[in-house]
C-alpha positions in Angstrom: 15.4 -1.6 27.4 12.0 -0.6 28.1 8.9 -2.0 28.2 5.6 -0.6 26.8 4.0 -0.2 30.0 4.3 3.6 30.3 2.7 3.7 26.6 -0.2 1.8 27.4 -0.7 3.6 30.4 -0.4 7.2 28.6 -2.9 6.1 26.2 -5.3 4.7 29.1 -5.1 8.3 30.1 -5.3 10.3 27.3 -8.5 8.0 26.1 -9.9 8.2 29.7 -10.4 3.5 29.8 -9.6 0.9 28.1 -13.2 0.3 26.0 -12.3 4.4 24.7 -9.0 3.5 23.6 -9.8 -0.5 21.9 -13.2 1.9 20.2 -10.3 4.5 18.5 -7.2 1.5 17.0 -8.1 0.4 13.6 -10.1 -2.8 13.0 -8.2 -5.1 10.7 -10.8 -6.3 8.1 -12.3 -10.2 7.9 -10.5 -12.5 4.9 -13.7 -12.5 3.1 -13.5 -8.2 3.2 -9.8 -8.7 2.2 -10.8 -10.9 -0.6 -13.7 -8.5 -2.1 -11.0 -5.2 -2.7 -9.7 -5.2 -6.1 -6.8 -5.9 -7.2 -6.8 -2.2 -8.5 -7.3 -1.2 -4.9 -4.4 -2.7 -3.5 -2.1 -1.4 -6.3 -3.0 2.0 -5.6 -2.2 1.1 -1.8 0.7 -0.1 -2.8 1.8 3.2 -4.9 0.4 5.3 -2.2 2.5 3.7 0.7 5.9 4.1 -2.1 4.7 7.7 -2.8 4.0 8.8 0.7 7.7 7.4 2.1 10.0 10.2 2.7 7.3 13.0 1.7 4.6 14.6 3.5 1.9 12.7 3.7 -0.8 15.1 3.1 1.1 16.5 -0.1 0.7 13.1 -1.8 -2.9 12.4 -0.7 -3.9 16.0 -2.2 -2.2 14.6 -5.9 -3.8 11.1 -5.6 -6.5 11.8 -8.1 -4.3 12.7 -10.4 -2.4 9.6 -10.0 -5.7 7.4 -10.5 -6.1 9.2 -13.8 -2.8 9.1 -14.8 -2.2 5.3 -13.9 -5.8 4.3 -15.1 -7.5 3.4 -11.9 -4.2 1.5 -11.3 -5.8 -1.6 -13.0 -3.0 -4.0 -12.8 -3.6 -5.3 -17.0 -3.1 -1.9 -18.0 -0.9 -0.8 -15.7 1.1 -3.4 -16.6 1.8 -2.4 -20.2 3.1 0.9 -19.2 6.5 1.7 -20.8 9.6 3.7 -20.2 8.2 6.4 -22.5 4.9 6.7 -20.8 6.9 6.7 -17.5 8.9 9.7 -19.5 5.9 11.7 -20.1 4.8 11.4 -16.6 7.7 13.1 -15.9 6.5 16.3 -16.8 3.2 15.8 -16.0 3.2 18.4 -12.7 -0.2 17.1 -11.5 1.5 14.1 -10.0 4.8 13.7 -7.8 7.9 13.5 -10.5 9.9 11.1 -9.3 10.9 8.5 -11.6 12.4 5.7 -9.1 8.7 5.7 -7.5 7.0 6.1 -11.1 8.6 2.9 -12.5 7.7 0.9 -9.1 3.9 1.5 -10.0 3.9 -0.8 -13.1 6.8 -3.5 -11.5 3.9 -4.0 -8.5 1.3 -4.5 -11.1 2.8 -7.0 -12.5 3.9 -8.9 -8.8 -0.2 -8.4 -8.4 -0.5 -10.1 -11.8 1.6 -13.0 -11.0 0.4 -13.3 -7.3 -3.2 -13.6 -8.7 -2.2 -16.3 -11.4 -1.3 -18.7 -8.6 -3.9 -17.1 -5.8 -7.0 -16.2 -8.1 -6.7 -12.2 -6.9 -4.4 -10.5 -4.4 -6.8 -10.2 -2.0 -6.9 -13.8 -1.5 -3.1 -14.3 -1.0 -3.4 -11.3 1.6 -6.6 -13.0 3.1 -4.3 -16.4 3.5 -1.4 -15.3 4.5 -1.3 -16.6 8.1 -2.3 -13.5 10.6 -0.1 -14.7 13.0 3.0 -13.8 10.4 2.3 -10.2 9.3 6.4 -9.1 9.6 6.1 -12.3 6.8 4.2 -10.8 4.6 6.3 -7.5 4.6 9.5 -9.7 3.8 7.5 -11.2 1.0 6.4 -7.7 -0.3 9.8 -6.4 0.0 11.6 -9.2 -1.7 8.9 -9.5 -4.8 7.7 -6.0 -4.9 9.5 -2.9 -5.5 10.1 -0.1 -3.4 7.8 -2.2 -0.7 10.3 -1.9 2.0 11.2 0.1 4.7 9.4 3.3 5.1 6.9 2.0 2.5 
């Protein structure tokens, strides 16, 4: 097996030192940044990640507006309250992805959000808890309570 020494080192190169490359990785946000996104936000995360799995990425980021109209803002109390023949009509609404496994995950995380921010007070607080030493932990607990939150999601 090999180590990631040869990565690090073609990344030192390609971003010329060390300060270029730390400058270009993502910054993971403060708890108290975590806790101020809606729970909204995070649902449509959450259906962006499923929707995005096993399609081209750009495809579904050019038909997210339509999902934010279609899913109201992907508030989790409306959301919620979303039923098989809403899910039926988005079928054939050709604005959005039609796929009906990945539609019916949208209103099943709403209500894990829902239930998450009963006990937490919002879902950004349970994400702004959850220890940062146990992030493979938190994907277990998404995978187990969520739905189609595994995997390539």
């Amino acid at each position: 097996m090999r180590d990631y020494q040869w990565l690090h080192e073609y990344c030192l190169n390609r971003f010329g030192s060390a300060q270029a490359l730390e400058a270009f990785l993502p910054q993971p946000r403060t708890p108290a940044q975590l806790r101020d996104i809606g729970d909204d936000r995070y649902l449509s995360t959450l259906a962006l990640r499923v929707f995005r799995a096993g399609l081209k990425h750009s495809l579904v980021d050019a038909k997210w507006p339509a999902f934010e109209q279609v899913f109201f803002g992907f508030e989790p109390q409306k959301v919620v309250l979303m039923g098989a023949e809403h899910l039926e009509r988005l079928m054939q609404d050709e604005r959005i992805i039609r796929h009906l496994g990945k539609l019916k995950s949208v209103p099943r995380n709403a209500q894990m959000i829902l239930d998450i921010e009963k006990v937490h007070g919002s879902f950004g607080a349970f994400i702004a808890d959850w220890p940062v030493t146990d992030i493979v932990g938190l994907w277990k607990y998404l995978a187990k309570h969520g739905n189609q939150l595994g995997g390539l999601s």
